[in-house]
C-alpha positions as CSV (number, residue, x, y, z in Angstrom):
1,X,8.8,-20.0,-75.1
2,X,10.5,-16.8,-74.2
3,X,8.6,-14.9,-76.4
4,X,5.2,-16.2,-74.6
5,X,6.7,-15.5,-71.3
6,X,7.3,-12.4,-72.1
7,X,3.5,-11.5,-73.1
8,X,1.9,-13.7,-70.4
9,X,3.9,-11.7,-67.5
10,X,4.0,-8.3,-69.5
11,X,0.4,-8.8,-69.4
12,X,-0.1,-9.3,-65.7
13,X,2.6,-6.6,-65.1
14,X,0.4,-3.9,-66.9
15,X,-3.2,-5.3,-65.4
16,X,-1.2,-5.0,-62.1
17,X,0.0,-1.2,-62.9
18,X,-3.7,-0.6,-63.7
19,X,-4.6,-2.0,-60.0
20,X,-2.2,0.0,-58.4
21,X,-3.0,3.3,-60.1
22,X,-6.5,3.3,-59.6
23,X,-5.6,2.0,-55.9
24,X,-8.2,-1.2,-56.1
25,X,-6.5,-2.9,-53.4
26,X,-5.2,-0.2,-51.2
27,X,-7.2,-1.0,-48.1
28,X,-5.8,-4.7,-48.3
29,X,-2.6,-3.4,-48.7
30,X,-2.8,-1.3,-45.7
31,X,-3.3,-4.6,-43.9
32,X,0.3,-5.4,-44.7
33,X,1.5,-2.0,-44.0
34,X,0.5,-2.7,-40.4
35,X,1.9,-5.6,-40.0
36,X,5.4,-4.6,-41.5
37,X,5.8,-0.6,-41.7
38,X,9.1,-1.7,-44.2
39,X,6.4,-1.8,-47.1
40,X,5.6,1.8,-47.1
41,X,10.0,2.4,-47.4
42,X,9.5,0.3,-50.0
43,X,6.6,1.3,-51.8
44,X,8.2,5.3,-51.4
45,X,11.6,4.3,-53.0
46,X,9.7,2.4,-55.8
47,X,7.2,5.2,-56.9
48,X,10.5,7.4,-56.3
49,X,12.0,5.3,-59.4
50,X,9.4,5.4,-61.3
51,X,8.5,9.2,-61.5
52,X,12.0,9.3,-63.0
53,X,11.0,6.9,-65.2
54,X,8.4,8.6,-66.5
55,X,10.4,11.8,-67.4
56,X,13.2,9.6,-68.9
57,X,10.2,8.1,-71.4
58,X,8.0,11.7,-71.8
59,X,11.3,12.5,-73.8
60,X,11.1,10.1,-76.4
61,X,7.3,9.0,-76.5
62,X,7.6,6.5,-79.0
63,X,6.5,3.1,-78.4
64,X,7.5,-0.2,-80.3
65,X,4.8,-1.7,-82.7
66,X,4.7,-5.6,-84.5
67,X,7.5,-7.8,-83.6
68,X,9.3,-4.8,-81.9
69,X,6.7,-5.0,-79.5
70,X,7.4,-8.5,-78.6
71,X,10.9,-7.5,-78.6
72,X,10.6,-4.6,-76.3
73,X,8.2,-6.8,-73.7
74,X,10.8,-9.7,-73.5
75,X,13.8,-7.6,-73.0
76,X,12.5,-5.2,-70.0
77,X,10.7,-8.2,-68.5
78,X,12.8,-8.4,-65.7
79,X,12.9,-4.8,-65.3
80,X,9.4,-4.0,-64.7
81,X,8.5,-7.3,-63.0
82,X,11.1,-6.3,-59.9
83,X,9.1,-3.3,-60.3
84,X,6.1,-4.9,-60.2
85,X,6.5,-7.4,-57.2
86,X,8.1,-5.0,-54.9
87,X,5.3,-2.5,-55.3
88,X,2.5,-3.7,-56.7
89,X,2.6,-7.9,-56.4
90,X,2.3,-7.7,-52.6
91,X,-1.0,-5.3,-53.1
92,X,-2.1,-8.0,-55.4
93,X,-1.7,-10.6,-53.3
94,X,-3.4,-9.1,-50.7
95,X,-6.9,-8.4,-52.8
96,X,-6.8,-12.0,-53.4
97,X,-6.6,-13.1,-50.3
98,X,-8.6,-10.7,-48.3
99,X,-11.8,-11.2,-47.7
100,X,-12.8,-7.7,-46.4
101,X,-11.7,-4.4,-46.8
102,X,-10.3,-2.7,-43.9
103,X,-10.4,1.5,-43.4
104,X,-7.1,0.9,-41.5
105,X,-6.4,4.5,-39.4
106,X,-4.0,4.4,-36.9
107,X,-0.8,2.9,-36.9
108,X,-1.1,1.3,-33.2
109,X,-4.5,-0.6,-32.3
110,X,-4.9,-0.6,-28.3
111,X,-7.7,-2.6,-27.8
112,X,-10.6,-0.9,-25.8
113,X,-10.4,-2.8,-22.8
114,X,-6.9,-2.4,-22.5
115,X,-7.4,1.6,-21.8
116,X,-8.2,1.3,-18.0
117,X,-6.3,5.2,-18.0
118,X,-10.4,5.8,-18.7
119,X,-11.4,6.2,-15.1
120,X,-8.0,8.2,-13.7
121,X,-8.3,11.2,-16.2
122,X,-10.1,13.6,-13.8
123,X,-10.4,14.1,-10.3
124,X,-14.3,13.3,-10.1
125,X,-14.0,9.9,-11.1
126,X,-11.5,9.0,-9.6
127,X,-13.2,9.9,-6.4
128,X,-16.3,8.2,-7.8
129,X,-14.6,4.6,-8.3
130,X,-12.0,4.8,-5.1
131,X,-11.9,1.7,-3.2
132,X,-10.7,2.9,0.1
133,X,-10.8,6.0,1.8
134,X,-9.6,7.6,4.9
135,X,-11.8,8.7,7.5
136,X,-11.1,11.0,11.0
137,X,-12.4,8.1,13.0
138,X,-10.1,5.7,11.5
139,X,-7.9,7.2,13.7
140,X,-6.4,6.0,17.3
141,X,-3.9,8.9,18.6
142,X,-1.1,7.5,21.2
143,X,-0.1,10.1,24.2
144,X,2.3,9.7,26.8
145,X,0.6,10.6,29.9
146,X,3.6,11.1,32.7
147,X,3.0,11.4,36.6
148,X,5.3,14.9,36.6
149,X,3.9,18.3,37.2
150,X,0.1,18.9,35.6
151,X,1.4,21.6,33.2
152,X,4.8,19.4,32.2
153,X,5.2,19.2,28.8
154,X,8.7,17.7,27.2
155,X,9.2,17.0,23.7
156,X,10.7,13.6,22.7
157,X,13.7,14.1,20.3
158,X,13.8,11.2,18.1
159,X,10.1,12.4,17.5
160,X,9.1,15.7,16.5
161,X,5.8,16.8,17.2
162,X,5.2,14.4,20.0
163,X,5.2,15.1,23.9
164,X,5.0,13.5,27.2
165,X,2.4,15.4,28.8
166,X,1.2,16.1,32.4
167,X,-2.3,15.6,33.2
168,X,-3.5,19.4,32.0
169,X,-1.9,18.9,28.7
170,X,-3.4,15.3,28.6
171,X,-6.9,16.7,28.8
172,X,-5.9,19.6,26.0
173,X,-5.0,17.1,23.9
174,X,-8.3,15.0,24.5
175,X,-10.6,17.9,23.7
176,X,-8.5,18.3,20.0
177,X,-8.8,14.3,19.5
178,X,-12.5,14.9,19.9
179,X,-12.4,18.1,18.1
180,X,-11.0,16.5,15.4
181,X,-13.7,13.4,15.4
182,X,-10.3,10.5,15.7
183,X,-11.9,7.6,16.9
184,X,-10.1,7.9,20.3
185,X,-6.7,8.0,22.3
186,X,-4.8,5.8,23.2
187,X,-3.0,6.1,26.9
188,X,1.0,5.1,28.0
189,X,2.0,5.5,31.0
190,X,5.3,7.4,31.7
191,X,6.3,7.6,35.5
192,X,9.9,7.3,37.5
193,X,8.2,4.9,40.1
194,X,9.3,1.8,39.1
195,X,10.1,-1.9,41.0
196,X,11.0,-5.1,39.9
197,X,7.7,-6.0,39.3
198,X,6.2,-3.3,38.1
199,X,3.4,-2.9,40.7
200,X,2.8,0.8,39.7
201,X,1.2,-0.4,36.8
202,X,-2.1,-1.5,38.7
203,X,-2.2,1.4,41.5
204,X,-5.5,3.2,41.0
205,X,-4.1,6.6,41.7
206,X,-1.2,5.9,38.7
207,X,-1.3,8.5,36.1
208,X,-3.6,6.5,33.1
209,X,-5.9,5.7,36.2
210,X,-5.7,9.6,37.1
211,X,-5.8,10.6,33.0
212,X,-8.9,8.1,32.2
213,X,-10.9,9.3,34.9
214,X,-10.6,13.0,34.3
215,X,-10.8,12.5,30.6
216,X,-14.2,10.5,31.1
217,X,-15.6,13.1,33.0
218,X,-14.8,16.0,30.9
219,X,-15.1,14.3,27.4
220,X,-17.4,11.4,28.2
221,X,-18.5,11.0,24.5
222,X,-14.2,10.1,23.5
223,X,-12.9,6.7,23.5
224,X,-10.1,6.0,26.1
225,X,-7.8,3.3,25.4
226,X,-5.6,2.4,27.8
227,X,-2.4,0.3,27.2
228,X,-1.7,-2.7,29.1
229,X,1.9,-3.8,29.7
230,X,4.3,-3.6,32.1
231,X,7.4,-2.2,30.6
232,X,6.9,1.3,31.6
233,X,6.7,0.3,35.6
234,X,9.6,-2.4,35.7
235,X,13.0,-1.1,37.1
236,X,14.7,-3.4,33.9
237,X,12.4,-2.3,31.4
238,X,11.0,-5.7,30.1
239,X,7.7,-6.4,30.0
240,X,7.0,-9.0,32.5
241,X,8.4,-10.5,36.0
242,X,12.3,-11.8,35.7
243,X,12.8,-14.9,37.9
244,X,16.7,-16.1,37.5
245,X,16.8,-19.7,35.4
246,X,18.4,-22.8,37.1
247,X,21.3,-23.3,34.2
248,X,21.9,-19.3,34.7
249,X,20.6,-16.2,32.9
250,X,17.5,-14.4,33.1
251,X,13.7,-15.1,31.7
252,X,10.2,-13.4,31.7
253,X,7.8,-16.0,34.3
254,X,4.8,-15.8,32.2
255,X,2.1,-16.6,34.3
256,X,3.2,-14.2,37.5
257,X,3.4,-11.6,34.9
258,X,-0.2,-12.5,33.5
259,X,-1.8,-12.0,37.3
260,X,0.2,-8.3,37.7
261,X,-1.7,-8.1,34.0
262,X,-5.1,-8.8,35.3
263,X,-4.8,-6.5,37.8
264,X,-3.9,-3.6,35.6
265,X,-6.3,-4.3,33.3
266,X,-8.8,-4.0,36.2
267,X,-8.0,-1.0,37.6
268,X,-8.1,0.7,34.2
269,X,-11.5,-0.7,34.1
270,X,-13.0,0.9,37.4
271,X,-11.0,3.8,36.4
272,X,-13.4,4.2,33.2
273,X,-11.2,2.9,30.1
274,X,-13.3,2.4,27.4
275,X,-10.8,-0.1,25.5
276,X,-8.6,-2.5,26.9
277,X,-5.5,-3.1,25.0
278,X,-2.7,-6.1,26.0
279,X,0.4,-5.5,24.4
280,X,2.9,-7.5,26.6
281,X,2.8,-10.7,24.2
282,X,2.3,-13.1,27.1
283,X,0.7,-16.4,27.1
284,X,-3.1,-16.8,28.2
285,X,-3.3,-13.1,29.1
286,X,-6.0,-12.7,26.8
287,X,-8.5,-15.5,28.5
288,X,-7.0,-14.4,32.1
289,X,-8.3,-10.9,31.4
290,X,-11.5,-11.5,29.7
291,X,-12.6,-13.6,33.2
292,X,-11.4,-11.1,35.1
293,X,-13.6,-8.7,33.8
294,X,-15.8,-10.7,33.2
295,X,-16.0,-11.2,37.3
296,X,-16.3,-8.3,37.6
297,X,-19.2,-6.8,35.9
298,X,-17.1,-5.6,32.7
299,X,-18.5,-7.9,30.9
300,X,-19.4,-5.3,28.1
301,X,-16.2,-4.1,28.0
302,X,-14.0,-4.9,24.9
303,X,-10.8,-6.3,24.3
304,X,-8.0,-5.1,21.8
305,X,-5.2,-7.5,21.8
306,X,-1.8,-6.7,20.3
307,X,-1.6,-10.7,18.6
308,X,0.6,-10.0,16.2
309,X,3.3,-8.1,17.8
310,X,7.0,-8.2,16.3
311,X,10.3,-8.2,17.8
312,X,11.1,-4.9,15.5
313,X,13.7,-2.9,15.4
314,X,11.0,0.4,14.7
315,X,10.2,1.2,18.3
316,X,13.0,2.6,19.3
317,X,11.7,5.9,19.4
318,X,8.9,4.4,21.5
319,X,11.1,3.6,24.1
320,X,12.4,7.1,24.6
321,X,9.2,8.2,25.0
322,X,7.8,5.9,27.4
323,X,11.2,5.1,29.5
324,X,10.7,1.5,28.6
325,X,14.4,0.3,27.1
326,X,15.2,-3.1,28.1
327,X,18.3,-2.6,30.5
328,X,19.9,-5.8,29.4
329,X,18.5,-8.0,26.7
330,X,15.9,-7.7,24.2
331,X,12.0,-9.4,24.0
332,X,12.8,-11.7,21.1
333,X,11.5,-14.5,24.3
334,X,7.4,-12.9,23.6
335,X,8.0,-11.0,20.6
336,X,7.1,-12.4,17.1
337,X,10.0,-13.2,14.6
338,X,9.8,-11.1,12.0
339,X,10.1,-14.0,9.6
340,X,6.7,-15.8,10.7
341,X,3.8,-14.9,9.3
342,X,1.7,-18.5,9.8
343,X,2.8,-18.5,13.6
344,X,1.1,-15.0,13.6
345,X,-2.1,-16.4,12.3
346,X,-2.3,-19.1,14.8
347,X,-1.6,-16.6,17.8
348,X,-4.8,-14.3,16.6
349,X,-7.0,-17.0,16.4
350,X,-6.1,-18.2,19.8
351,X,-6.3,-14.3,21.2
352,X,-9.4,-14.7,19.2
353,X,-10.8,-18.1,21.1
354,X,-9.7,-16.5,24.5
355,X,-12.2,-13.1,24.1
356,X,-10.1,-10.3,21.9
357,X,-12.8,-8.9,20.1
358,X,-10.1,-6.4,18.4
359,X,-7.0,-7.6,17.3
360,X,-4.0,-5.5,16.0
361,X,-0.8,-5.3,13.9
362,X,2.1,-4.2,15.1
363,X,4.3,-2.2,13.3
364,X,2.0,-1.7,10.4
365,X,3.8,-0.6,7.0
366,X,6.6,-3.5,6.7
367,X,3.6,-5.7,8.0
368,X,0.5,-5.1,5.9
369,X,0.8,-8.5,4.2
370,X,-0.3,-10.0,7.9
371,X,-3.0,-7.3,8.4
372,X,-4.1,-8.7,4.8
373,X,-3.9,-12.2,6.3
374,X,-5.7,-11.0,8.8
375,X,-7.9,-9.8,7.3
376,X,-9.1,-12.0,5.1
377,X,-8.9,-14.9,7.7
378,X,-10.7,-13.6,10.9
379,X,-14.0,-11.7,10.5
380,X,-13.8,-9.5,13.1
381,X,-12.0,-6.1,13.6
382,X,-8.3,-5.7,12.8
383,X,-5.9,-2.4,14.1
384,X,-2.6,-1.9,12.9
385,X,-0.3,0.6,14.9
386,X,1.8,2.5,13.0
387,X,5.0,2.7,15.1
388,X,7.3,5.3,16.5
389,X,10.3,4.6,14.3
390,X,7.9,4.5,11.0
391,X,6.6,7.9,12.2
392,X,10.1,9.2,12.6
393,X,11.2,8.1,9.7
394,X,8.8,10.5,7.7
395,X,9.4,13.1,9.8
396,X,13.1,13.0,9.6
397,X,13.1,12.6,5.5
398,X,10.9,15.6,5.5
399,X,12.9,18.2,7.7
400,X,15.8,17.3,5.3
401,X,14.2,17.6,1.9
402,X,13.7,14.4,0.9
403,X,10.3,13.7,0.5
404,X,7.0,15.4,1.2
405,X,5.7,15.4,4.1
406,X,2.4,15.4,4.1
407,X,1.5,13.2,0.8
408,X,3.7,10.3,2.3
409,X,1.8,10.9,5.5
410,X,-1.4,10.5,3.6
411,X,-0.1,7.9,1.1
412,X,1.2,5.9,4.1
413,X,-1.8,6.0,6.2
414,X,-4.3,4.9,3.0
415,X,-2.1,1.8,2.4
416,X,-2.4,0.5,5.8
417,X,-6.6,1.3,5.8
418,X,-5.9,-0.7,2.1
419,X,-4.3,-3.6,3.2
420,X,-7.0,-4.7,5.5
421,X,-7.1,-2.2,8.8
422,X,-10.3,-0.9,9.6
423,X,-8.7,1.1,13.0
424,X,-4.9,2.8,12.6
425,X,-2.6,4.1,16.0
426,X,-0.9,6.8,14.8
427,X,1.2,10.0,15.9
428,X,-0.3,11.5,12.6
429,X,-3.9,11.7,13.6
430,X,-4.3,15.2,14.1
431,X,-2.6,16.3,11.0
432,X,-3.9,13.5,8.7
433,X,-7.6,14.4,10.0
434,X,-6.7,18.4,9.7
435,X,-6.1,17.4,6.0
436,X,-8.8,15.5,5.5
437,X,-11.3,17.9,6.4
438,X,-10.0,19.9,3.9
């Protein structure tokens, strides 16, 4: 039995070195190779062995003959049948089992619709498949209009750049927002006459009643919106009426401070505002305002409502700027918590049912997920207001080195017109729409 062993498997070893030489099955292999690189270590170190066999027998050339032969198979069986298996038994296997042969070229197969990299590699594509892009008259650009000298001019030092301006300076800054083809401005009032009440806010000789009025008749064709609030003109700084509560403390009356409202929003009106923009957060002020003007013959006038505006701790530049610091307190009472995001939803879609025909984010970059929501859940226009304290923020990381300036600026602004805002407030609108016209 050993003997016919021996020439059975002596038989299939030399058929198999014949295979392997004249590399019949070398494609199937290769399927292996793929799937376990070890093979080719293993193929290298058997070839290795066998070149040195093959000067060890080229020295003595003589082969066994008769029973020798039978001999000589039984005895190296083992031998060559490792040999065998570990470098040719696996290529074997494979022919027999394959059904088509594979020109196997690369040792990594991506799949073809797993290289998206396709439509990144140069810059004309990937302007030709961008999905958003930013625009000049994207742009809303904020100014502090203060009732000081014409030519006043003072530079607010938690943010570079920016200025509260006198009424000369208001109008030179007009003419480069049209210039620069923003989609408008966007007026604050700053002013030292302040009350309890704030009834500075509605006096038609006040500075945004002065600014919109000399801005309309000198750049008719630019859009003047005109903030509505009440935070600038109060002696405390909050933005509605305080009335003293029974068990103590103090709270905002809402609906005394939604009649001072109406009648600001009306003398921005008849003063030529092309936008009128609530941002106190009140109750109803929305509905109040929209009768108002409704009453009287503004009917064609729109509406952008700050609905989603957060108690957040980014405005503190802001309030530097437009004198408008709580002196005791904060406006958690009107503000939204930062941790709602359904509670903003419901408030848009009642500012919404009340006659906003704009509605806005505010701040914008740790908010886009609502001006998504937004978005997708209200058809008509959403803003988002990039804040003083987001602004500053990128401005101070800049002067020190940290990041660039101008990309994040850029990279910023497009991921707020991504997440869902068709209209942006911004202290960069001048430089972003310098840079876009580029």
């Amino acid at each position: 039995m050993k003997i016919v062993f021996g020439v059975i498997l002596s038989a299939i070893i030399w058929f198999g070195d014949d295979i392997r030489k004249n590399n019949f099955a070398r494609p199937a292999f290769s399927v292996f190779v793929e799937r376990d690189p070890r093979l080719l270590m293993i193929g290298a170190q058997t070839a290795g062995k066998e070149k040195q066999g093959k000067k060890r027998r080229n020295g003595n050339s003589r082969k066994p003959t008769g029973g020798g032969l039978l001999f000589h198979l039984y005895k190296n069986t083992k031998k060559r049948a490792i040999r065998f298996l570990s470098h040719s038994g696996m290529t074997l296997f494979a022919t027999l089992f394959t059904t088509e042969e594979m020109n196997y070229q690369n040792e990594i197969n991506i799949p073809s619709d797993s290289r998206t990299r396709r439509t990144r590699m140069t810059e004309p594509i990937r302007l030709l498949v961008r999905e958003n892009e930013l625009r000049p008259h994207d742009f809303i650009l904020p100014l502090f209009a203060s009732d000081k000298s014409a030519a006043y001019r003072h530079e607010i030092s938690s943010m570079p750049g920016v200025y509260q301006l006198g009424l000369d300076n208001i109008l030179r800054e007009s003419e480069r927002a049209l210039e620069a083809k923003l989609g408008g401005i966007i007026l604050f009032g700053v002013t030292d006459d302040k009350d309890e009440t704030g009834s500075s806010a509605h006096n038609e000789f006040g500075i945004i009643q002065q600014s919109s009025r000399e801005i309309k008749k000198r750049f008719p064709e630019l859009l003047v919106a005109t903030d509505v609030c009440l935070c600038e003109y109060t002696s405390h700084g909050h933005c509605g009426i305080i009335k003293e509560k029974e068990n103590g403390g103090f709270e905002i009356d809402n609906d005394e401070t939604v009649e001072q409202l109406v009648s600001e929003a009306l003398s921005h009106a008849e003063a030529g505002s092309d936008l009128i923009s609530p941002s106190d957060m009140m109750d109803g002020r929305i509905g109040a305002i929209r009768d108002a003007l409704d009453e009287n013959c503004f009917e064609n006038l729109p509406i952008m409502s700050y609905a989603a505006k957060y108690a957040s701790g980014f405005y503190g530049p802001f309030r530097e700027a437009a004198g408008s610091s709580p002196s005791f307190g904060d406006r958690r009472s009107h503000q939204m918590d930062p941790a709602n995001s359904d509670e903003a939803m419901r408030v848009i879609e009642r500012d919404i049912r009340e006659g906003a025909d704009i509605i806005m984010v505010k701040p914008a970059m740790s908010y886009l997920d609502i001006v998504r929501r937004a978005k997708d859940e209200f058809t008509i226009p959403v803003a988002a207001y990039q804040v003083s304290g987001e602004f500053s923020m990128i401005k101070a990381a800049a002067t020190n080195g940290w990041l660039d300036e101008e990309s994040v600026m850029m990279e910023s602004l497009l991921c707020i017109k991504r997440a869902g805002a068709s209209i942006i407030l911004t202290y960069f609108a001048l430089d972003a729409a310098k840079i876009l016209k580029q």
